[in-house]
C-alpha positions as CSV (number, residue, x, y, z in Angstrom):
1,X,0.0,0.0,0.0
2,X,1.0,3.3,-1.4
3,X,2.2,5.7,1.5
4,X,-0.4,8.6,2.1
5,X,1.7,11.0,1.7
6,X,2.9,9.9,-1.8
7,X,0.8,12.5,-4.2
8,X,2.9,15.1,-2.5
9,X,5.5,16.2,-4.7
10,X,6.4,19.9,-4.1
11,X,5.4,22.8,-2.2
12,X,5.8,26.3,-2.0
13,X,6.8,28.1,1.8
14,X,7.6,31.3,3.4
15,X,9.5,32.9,5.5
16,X,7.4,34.5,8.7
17,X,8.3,37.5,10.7
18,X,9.6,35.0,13.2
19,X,12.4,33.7,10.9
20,X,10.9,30.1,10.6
21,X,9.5,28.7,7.4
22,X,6.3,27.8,7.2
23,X,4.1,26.3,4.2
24,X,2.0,28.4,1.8
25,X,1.1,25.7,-1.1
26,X,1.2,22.1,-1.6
27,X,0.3,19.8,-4.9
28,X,-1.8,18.0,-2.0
29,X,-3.8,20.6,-0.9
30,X,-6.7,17.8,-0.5
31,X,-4.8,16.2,2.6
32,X,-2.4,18.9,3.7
33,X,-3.7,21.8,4.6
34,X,-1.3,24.7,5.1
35,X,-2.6,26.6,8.1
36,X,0.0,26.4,10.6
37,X,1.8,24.1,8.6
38,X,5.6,24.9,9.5
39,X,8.5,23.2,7.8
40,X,12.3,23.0,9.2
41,X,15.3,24.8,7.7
42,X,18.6,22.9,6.7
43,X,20.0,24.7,9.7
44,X,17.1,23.5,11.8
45,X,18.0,20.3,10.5
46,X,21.4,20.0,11.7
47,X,21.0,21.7,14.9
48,X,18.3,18.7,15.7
49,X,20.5,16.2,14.7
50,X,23.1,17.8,17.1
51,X,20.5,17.2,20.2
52,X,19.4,14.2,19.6
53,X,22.9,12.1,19.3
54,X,23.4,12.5,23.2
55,X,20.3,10.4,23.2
56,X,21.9,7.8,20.9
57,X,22.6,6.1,24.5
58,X,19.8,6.1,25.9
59,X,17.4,3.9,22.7
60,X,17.4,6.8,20.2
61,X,15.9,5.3,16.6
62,X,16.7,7.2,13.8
63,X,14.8,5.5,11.2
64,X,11.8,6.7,13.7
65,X,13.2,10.2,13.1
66,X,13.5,10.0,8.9
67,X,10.3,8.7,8.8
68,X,8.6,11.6,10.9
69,X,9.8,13.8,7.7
70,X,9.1,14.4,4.4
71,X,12.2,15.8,3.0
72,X,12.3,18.5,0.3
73,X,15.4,20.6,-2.0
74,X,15.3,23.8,-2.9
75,X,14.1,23.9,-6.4
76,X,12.7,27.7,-7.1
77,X,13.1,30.8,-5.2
78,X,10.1,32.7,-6.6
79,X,11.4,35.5,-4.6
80,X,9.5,38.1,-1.7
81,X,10.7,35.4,0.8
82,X,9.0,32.5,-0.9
83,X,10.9,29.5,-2.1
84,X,9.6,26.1,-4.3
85,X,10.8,23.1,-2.7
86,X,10.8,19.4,-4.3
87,X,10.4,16.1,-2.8
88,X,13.6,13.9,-2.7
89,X,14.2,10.7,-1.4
90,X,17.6,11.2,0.9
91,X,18.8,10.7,4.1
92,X,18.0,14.1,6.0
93,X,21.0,12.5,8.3
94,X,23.5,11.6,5.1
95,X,22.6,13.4,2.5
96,X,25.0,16.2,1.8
97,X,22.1,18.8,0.5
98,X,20.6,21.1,2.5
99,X,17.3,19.5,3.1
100,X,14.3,21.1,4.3
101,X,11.8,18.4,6.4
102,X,8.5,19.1,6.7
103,X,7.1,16.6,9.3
104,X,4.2,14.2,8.3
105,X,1.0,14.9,10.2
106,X,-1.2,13.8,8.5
107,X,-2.0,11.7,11.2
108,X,-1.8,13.5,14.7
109,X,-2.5,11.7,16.9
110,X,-1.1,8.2,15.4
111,X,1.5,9.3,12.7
112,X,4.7,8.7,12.4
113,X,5.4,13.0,13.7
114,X,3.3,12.0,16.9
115,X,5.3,9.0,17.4
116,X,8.5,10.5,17.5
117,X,7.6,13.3,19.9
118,X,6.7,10.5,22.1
119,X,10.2,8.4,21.5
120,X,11.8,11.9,22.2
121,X,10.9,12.4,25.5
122,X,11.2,9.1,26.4
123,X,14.8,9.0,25.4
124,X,15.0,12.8,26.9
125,X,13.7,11.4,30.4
126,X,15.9,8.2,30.2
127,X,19.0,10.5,29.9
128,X,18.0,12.8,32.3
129,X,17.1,10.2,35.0
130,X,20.6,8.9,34.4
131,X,22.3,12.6,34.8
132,X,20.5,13.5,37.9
133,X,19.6,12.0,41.2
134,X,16.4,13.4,41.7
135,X,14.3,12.7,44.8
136,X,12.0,11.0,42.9
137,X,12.1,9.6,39.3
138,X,11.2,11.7,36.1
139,X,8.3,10.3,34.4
140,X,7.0,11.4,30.9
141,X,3.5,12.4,31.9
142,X,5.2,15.3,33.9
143,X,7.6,16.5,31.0
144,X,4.4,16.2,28.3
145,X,2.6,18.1,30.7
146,X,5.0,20.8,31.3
147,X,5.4,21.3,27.6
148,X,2.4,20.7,27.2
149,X,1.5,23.9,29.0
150,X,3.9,25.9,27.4
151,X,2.5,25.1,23.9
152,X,-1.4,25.4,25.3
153,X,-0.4,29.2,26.3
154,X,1.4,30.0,22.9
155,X,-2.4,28.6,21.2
156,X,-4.6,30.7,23.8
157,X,-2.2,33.3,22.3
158,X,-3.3,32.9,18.5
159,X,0.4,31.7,17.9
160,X,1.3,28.7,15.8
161,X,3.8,26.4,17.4
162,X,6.8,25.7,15.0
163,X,7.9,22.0,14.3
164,X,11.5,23.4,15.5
165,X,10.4,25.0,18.3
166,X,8.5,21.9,19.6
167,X,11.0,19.5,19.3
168,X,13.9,21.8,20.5
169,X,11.3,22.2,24.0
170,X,11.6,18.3,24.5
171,X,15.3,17.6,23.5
172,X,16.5,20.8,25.7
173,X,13.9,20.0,28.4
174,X,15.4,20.5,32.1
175,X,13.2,20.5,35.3
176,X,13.0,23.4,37.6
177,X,16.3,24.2,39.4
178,X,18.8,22.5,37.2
179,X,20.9,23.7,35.0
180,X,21.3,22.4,31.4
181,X,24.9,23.6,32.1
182,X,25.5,20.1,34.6
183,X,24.7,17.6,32.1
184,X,28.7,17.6,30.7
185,X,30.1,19.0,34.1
186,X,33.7,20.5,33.5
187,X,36.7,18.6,34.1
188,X,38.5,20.0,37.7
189,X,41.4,22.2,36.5
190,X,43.9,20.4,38.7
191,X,42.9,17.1,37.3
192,X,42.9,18.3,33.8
193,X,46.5,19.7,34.2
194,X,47.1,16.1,35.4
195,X,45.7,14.0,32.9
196,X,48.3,15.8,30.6
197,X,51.1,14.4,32.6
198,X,53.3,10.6,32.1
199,X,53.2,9.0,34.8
200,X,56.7,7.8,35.9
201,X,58.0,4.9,38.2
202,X,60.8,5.9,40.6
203,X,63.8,5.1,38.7
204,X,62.9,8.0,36.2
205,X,61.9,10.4,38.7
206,X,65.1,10.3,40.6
207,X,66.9,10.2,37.2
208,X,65.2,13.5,36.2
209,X,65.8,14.6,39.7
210,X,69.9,14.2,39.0
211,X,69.5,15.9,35.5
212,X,71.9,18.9,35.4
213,X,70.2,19.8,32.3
214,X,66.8,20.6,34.0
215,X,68.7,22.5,37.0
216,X,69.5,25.7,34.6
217,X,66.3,27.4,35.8
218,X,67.7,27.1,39.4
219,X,70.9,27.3,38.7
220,X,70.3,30.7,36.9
221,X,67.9,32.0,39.8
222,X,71.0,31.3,42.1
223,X,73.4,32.7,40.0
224,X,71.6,36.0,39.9
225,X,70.9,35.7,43.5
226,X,74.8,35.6,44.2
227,X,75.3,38.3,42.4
228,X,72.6,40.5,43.8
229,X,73.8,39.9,46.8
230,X,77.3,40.5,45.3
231,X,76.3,43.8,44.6
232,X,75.0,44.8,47.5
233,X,77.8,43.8,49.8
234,X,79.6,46.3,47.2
235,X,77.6,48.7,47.5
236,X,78.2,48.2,51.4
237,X,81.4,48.0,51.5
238,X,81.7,51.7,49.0
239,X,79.5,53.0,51.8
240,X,81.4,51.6,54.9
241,X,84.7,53.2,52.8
242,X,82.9,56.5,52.2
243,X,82.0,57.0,56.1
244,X,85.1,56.2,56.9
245,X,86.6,58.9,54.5
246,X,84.7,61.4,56.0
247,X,85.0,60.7,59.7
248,X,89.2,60.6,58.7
249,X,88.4,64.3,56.7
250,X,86.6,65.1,60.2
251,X,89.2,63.9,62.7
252,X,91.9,65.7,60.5
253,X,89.8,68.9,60.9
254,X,89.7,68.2,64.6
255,X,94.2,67.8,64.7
256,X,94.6,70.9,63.0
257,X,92.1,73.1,65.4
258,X,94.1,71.1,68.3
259,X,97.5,72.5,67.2
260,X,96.5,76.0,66.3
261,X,95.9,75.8,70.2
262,X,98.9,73.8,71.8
263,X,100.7,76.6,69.5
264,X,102.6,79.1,71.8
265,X,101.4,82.4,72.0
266,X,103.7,85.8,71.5
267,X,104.4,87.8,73.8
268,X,103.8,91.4,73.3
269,X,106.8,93.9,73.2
270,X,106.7,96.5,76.4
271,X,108.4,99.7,76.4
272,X,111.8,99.8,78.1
């Protein structure tokens, strides 16, 4: 049996005010209709397929994730922000052509779209369960219900909920008080600086210990250290010479006024 979606060949989408694409015209317009009908970007595209490869661990199927999409090329741009896309058969995960995938809903509530939403968050609460010791489990009801909330206020709103936009809430979904941050916790800087390092049995460490060659550091510091203090004893010893230069000029000051007066005085000539 002939999938549903197979009379769909091309379609025609636009770019919205909010920078996503979304669909304007399809050659199915029986089955599809194009209210709401949001499509992802080739950038959207590879930015999913970044999230979900941390879930690769935890039962991530990604033939369950090609099939939620119908994939589509650029073939037109018909300019004003529209573009003509065609249907291709590729891998949106291989192929090396920026693919556009516009996800099949034809079904909602059963189709292949809903069913990977589902497989999402099941993956997402698997990993997170695994991250985090939480007081008590985290089930999917209570992430489908969050979002869920989130979505139901963007509708009361009169806002259409991107395919992008709904995904991205469950693969970057994080429960109150944790940070998305703690899932790859950094490496302790001291451990990092030794994970760098050889580790070496005795016998080398006490042969690098006796290597002259890596003693020029210290050998240099005490070097310069010698003659620092070199200098300064120097510098002392010009000082100690310089006092006792002067205290000689003084005591040589102090002889002279001495002799003026040990010098006998004259005695003054009387008249006869």
């Amino acid at each position: 049996m002939a999938k549903a979606t197979s009379t769909l060949d091309w379609c025609i989408v636009r770019l919205g005010d909010d920078h996503n694409w979304w669909v304007a015209e399809t050659s199915d317009p029986v089955r599809w209709d194009v209210d709401g009908l949001s499509i992802v970007d080739p950038r959207q595209v590879q930015h999913l397929i970044e999230l979900v490869d941390p879930l690769r661990d935890y039962g991530f199927d990604q033939d369950m994730f090609e099939s939620a999409f119908i994939p589509f090329r650029i073939d037109k741009d018909l300019g004003n922000g529209k573009v003509r896309l065609k249907r291709v058969k590729e891998s949106m995960f291989e192929s090396e052509d920026k693919l556009f995938g516009l996800p099949d809903i034809l079904d909602e509530e059963n189709g292949p779209y809903a069913d990977l939403l589902d497989h999402l968050t099941r993956c997402r609460v698997k990993l997170l369960n695994d991250l985090f010791n939480f007081e008590s489990k985290l089930s999917v009801d209570e992430v489908e219900d969050e979002i869920r909330e989130d979505q139901n206020s963007n509708f009361i709103q009169g806002h259409a909920v991107h395919t992008f936009d709904e995904i991205a809430a469950i693969l970057d979904y994080m429960p109150a008080g944790y940070d998305g941050d703690e899932e790859a916790p950094a490496k302790d800087v001291e451990d990092e600086g030794d994970d760098d390092l050889p580790e070496l049995d005795e016998e080398e460490e006490e042969k690098l210990k006796n290597d002259e060659s890596l003693k020029w550091d210290e050998d240099e510091e005490g070097e310069k250290g010698d003659d620092d203090a070199a200098k300064k004893k120097d510098k002392g010893d010009d000082d100690e010479d310089e006092d006792d230069d002067d205290d000689k000029e003084k005591d040589d000051d102090e002889d002279d006024e001495d002799d003026e007066d040990e010098k006998p005085k004259k005695k003054a000539k009387g008249k006869r």
